[in-house]
C-alpha positions as CSV (number, residue, x, y, z in Angstrom):
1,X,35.3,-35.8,53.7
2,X,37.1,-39.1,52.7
3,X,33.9,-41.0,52.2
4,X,32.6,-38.1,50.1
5,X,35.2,-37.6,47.8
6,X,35.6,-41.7,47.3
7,X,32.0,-41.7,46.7
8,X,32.4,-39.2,43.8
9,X,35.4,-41.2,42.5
10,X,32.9,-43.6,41.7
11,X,30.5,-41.9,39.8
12,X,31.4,-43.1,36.0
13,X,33.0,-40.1,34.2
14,X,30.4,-40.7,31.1
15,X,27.5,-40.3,33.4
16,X,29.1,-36.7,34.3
17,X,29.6,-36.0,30.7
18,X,25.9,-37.1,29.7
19,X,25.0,-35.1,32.6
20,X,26.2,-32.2,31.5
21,X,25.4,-32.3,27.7
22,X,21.8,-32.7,29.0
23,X,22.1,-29.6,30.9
24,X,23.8,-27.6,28.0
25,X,20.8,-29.1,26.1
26,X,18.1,-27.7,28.2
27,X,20.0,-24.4,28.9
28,X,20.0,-24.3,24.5
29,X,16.7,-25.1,24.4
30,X,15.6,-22.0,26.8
31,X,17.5,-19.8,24.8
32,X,15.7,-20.7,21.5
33,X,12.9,-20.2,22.9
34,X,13.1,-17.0,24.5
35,X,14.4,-15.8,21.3
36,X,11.2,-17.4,19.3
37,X,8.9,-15.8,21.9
38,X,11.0,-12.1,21.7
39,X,10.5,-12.5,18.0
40,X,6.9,-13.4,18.1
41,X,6.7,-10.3,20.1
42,X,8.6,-8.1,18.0
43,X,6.2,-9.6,14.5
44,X,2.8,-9.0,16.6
45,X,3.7,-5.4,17.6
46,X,5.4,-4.0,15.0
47,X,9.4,-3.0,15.9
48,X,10.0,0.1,15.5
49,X,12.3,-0.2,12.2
50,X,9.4,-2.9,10.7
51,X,8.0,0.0,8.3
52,X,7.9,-1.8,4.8
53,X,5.5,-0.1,1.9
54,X,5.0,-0.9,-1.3
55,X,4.0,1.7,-4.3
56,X,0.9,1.3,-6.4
57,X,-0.9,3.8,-9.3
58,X,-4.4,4.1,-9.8
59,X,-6.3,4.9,-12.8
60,X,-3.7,3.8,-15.4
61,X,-4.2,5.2,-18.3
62,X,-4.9,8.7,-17.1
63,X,-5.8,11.7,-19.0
64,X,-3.4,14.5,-19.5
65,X,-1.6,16.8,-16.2
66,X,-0.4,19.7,-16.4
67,X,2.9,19.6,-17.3
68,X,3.9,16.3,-19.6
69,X,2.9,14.4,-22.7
70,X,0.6,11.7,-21.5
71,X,2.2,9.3,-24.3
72,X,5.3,10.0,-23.2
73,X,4.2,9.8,-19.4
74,X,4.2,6.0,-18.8
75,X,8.2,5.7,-20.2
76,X,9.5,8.1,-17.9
77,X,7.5,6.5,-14.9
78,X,8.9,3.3,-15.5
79,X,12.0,5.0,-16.0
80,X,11.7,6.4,-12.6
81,X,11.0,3.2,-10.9
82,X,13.8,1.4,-12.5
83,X,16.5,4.2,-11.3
84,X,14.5,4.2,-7.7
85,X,15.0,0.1,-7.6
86,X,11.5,-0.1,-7.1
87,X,11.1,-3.7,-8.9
88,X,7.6,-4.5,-8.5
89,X,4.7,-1.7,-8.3
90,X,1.3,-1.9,-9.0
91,X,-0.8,-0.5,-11.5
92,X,-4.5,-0.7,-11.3
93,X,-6.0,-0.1,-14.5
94,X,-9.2,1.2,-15.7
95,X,-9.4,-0.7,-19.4
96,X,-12.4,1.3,-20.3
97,X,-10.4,4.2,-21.3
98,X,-8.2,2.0,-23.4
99,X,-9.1,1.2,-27.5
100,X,-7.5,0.8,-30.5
101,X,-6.6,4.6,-31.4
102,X,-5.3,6.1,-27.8
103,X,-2.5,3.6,-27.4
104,X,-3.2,2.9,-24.2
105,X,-3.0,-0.6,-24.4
106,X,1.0,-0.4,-25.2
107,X,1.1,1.8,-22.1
108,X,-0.5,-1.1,-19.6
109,X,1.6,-3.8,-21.4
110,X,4.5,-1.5,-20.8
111,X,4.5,-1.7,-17.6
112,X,4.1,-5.4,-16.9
113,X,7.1,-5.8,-19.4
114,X,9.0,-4.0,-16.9
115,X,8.2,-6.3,-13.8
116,X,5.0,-4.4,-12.6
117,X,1.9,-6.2,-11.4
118,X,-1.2,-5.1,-13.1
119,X,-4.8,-5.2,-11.5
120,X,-9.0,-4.1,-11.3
121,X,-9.6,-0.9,-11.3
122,X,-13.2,-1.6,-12.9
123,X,-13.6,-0.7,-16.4
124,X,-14.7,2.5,-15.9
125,X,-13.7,4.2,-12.5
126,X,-17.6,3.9,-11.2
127,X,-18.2,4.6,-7.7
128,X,-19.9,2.1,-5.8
129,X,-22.1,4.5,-3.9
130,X,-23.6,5.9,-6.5
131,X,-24.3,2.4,-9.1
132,X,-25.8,-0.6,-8.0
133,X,-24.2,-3.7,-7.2
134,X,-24.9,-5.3,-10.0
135,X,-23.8,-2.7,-12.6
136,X,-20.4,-2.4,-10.3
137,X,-19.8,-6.1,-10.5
138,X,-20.6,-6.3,-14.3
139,X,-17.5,-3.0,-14.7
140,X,-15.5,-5.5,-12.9
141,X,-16.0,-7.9,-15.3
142,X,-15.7,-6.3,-18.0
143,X,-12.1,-5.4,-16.8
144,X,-11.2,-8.6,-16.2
145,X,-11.8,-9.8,-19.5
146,X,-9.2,-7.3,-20.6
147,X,-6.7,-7.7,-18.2
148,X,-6.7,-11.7,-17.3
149,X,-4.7,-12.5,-21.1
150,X,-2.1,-9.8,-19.8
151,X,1.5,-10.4,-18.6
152,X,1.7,-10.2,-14.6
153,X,-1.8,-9.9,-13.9
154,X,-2.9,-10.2,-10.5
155,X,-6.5,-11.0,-8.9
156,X,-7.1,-8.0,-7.0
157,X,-9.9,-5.5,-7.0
158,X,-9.5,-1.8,-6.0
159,X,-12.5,0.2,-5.6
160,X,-12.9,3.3,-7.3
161,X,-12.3,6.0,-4.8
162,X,-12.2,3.8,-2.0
163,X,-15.8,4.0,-2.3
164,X,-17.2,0.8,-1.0
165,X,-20.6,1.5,-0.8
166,X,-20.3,4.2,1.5
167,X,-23.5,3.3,4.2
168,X,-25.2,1.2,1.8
169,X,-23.8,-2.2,3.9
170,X,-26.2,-4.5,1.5
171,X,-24.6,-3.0,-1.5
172,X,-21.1,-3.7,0.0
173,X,-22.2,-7.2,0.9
174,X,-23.4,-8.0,-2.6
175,X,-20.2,-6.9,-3.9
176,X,-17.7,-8.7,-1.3
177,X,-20.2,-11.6,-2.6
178,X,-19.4,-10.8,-6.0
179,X,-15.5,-10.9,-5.5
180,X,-15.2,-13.7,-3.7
181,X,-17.4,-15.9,-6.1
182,X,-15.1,-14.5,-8.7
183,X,-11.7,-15.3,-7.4
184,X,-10.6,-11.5,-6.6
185,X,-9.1,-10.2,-3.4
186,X,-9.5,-6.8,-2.2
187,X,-6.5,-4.4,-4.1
188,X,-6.8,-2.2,-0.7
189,X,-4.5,1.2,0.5
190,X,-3.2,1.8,3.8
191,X,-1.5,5.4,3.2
192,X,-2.8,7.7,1.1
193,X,-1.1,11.4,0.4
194,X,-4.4,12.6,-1.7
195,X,-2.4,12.9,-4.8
196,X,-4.9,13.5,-7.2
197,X,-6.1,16.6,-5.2
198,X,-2.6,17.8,-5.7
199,X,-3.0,17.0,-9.2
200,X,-6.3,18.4,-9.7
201,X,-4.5,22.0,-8.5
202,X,-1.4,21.8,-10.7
203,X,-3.8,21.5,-13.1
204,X,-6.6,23.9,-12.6
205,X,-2.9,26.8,-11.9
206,X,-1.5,25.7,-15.6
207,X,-5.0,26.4,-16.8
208,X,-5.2,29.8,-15.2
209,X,-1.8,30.3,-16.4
210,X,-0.1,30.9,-12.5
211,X,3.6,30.5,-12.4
212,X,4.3,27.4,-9.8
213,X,7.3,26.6,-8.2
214,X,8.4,23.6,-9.2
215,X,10.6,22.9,-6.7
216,X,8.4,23.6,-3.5
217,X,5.5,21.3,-5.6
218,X,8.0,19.0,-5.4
219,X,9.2,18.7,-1.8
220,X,5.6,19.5,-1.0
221,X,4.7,16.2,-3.1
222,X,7.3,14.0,-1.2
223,X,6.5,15.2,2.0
224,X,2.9,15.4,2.0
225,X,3.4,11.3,0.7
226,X,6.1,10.8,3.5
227,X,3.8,12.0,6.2
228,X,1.0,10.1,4.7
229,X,2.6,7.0,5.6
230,X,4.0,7.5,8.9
231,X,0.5,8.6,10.0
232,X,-0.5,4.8,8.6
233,X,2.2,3.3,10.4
234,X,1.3,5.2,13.6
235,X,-2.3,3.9,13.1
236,X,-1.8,0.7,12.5
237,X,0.1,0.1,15.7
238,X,-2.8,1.8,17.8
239,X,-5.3,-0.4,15.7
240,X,-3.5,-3.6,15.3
241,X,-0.9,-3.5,17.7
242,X,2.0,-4.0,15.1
243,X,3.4,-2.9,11.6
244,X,1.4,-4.8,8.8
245,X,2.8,-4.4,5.2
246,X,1.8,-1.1,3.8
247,X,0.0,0.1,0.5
248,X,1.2,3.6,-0.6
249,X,-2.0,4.9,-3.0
250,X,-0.5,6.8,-6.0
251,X,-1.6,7.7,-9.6
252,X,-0.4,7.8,-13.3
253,X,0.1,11.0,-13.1
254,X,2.6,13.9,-14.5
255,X,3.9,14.3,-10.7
256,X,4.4,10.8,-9.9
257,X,6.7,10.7,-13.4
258,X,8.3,13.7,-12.3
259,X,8.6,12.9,-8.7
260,X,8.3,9.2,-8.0
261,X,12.1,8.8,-7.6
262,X,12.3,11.2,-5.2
263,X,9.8,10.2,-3.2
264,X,11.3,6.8,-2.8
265,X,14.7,8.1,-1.9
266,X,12.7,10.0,0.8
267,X,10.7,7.4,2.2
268,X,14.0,5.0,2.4
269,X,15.7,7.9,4.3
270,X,12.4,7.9,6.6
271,X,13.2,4.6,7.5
272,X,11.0,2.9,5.1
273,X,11.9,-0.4,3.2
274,X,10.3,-0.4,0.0
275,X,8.5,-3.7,-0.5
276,X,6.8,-5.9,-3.4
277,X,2.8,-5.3,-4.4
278,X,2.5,-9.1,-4.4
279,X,3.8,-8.7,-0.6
280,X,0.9,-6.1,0.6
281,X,-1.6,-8.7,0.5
282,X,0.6,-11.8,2.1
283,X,-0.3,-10.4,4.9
284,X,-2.7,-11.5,7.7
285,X,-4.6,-8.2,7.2
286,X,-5.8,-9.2,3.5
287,X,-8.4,-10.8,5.1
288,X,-10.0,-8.4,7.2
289,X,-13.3,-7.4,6.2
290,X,-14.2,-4.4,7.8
291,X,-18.1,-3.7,9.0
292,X,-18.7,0.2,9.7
293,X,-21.5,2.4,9.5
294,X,-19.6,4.0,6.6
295,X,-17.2,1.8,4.0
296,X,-15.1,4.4,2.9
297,X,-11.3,4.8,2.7
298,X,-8.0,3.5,3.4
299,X,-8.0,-0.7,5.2
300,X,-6.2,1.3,8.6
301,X,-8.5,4.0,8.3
302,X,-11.9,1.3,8.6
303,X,-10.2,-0.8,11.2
304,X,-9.4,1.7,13.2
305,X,-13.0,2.8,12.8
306,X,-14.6,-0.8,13.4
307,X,-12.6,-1.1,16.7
308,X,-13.5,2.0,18.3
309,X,-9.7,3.3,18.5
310,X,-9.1,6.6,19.7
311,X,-7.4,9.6,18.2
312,X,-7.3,10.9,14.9
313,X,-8.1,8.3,11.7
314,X,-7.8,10.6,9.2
315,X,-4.5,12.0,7.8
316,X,-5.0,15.6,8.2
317,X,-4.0,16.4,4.5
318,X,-6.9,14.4,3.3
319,X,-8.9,17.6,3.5
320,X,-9.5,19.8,0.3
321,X,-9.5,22.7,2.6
322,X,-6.2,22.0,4.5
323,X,-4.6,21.0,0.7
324,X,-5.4,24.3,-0.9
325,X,-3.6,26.2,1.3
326,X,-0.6,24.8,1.5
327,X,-0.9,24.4,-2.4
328,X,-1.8,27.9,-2.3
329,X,1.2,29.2,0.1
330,X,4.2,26.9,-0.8
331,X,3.5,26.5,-4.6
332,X,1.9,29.6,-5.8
333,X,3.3,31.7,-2.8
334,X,0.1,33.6,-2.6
């Protein structure tokens, strides 16, 4: 025991310090990168708090609801998105609809004043599946001419409808073709609460002149919206194996004026962060380029489709059948 414990006496004391700096060293180092690969994890499956979405409107300028002055429509939506924080939406705008004596024009500017991104919508709201390719690609240009000069204008290309061509896979080619050679990404959705059906019926009841409860089209608004988007997040994580950035599909319409505040508020109680336009398509999923029998609908909705995942694709509201009669029963209590 003597000879041990001289022998340790003559170990130098630095070589025991070194010694053991290494080792804390090493024993720092694991921990790093256990952390890095439980994060990694984490980003590639999606945590369970990871739901961010951001808010876009289609078909800006729209034509008139049901219930507000469409000149007055476009102040209180920006309005609304001020008082719901929402700093940066997107607008995709169809400048066709816009001339000199509908001051529409105002309207689009309007909203990039305000912080909003504005994109293609083609000119005229064509459907792919039913032009050719090269009359889609010349609506998309003529929209671009009108929008590039504009304040906050982003590259991005929505189609019309989600229609990409529907099974006509040339014509969908031709077009992807057309994009790329022309600098635009694709404007996709990833949730989508069918708001211009609901719309459509708020419309076609004013018409008929059938008293509507404003209150339950409200709530059924928000949580047909709400819903929407957890079915997308559920999706995603069956299809991609995490959370990608969502794309909330919306419109310029009386409802999202009336309600869009609302909605936000309920979507941040759902556990949803609300999340920049510009964001959407920084992620990895921008790129996908989906090949299916049939190009039609939301980004989740086709990859889920081209990778054979099983279960429901379709949000069950986005069916005019299933829509009408909740419409029907909660708004017009029939």
């Amino acid at each position: 025991m003597r000879d041990i414990l001289r022998s340790i006496s003559r170990v130098p004391w630095a070589f025991v310090i070194l010694f053991d700096i290494a080792a804390f060293a090493a024993l720092a180092l694991m921990v790093i990168l256990l952390r890095a690969q439980s994060v990694d994890t984490a980003a590639a499956t999606g945590a369970a708090g990871d739901k961010r979405i951001a808010i876009s409107f289609d078909d800006a300028p729209r034509g008139a609801g049901a219930f507000l002055n469409v000149k007055q429509r476009p102040a209180m939506l920006i309005a609304a998105l001020g008082r719901a924080k929402v700093k940066q939406a997107a607008f995709f705008a169809n400048p066709g609809r816009i001339d000199a004596s509908n001051g529409h024009a105002a309207a689009i500017q309007a909203y990039a004043d305000a912080g909003h991104v504005i994109a293609n919508h083609t000119a005229n709201h064509l459907a792919l599946s039913k032009v050719s390719a090269e009359r889609f690609l010349a609506d998309i240009d003529e929209a671009e001419a009108w929008l590039k000069p504009h304040k906050n204008y982003r590259p991005w290309l929505r189609f019309p409808r989600l229609d990409q061509g529907g099974r006509n896979a040339a014509k969908r080619d031709a077009v992807r073709a057309g994009m790329k050679t022309r600098g635009l990404r694709h404007g996709y959705v990833t949730a989508d609460g069918w708001d211009w059906f609901i719309e459509s019926m708020t419309i076609k009841a004013a018409k008929a002149g059938r008293p509507m409860d404003m209150a339950a089209l409200r709530d059924f608004y928000i949580e047909t919206h709400v819903e929407a988007a957890d079915f997308a997040d559920k999706l995603s994580r069956r299809a991609l194996g995490r959370a990608p950035v969502h794309m909330l599909l919306l419109h310029e319409t009386d409802l999202a004026a009336l309600y869009v505040e609302d909605l936000v508020k309920a979507l941040r109680a759902d556990g949803w962060k609300i999340v920049s336009a510009d964001s959407v398509y920084a992620d990895p999923m921008a790129d996908a380029k989906p090949v299916i029998a049939h190009a039609n609908g939301t980004m989740i909705q086709m990859l889920s489709w081209e990778k054979g995942v099983k279960g429901p694709r379709w949000f069950e509201r986005n069916e005019s059948d299933v829509m009408q009669k909740l419409f029907a029963t909660r708004v017009l209590h029939q």
